[in-house]
N, C-alpha and C positions, 0 to 999 in steps of 0.2 A: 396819755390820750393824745393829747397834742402831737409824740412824737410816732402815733398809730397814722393817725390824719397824713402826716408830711410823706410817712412810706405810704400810706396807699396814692397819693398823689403823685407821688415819683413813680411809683409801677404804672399807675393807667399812662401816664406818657410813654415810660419806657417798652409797655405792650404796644401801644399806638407807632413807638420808633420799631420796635423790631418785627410789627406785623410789614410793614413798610420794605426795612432795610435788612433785616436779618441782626441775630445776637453781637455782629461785628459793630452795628450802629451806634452800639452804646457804650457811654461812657459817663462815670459819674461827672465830669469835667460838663460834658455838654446837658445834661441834666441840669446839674445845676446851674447852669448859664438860662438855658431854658425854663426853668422855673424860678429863677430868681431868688434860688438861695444857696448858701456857702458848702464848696464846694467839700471844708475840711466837713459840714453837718450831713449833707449825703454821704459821706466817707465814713461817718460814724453810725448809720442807721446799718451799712450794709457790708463797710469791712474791705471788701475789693468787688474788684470787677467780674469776677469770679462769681461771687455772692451773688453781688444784682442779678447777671445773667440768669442763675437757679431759680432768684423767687422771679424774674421776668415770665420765665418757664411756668412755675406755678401760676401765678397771676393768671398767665396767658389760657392755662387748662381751668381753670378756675374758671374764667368768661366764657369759656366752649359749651362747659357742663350745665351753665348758668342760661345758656340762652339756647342752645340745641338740644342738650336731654331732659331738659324738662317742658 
C-alpha cells in the first residue's frame, strides 16, 4: 500500500512535469530530488526511465478520461 501511495505521488508530479516540459523533463534523479526521496526507491517502483515515461503516459490518459469524459 505504502509503496501504491509513493507511485501515485511520483506520477501526479511527473504528469504535472511533463504537461509542462514534455516526457524529456523527467527523470527519476529529478523526482526524487523533488519529492524527497531516494533516488535508488524511485528506481525500484518503476525500473527505468523508459517505464516512468509509459505509466506518465497512462497516468496522464487517466486524468483526461477523469475530468473531460465524464
Amino acid at each position: 500500500e505504502r509503496g501504491n501511495q509513493t507511485r501515485q505521488l511520483i506520477l501526479g508530479r511527473a504528469v504535472q512535469i511533463a504537461s509542462v516540459e514534455g516526457l524529456e523533463g523527467l527523470s527519476l534523479g529529478r523526482l526524487a530530488a523533488e519529492l524527497k526521496l531516494s533516488k535508488s526507491g524511485v528506481f525500484a517502483l518503476f525500473g527505468s526511465k523508459e517505464e516512468l515515461q509509459l505509466a506518465t503516459v497512462r497516468a496522464a490518459v487517466a486524468v483526461y478520461v477523469d475530468h473531460v469524459l465524464r
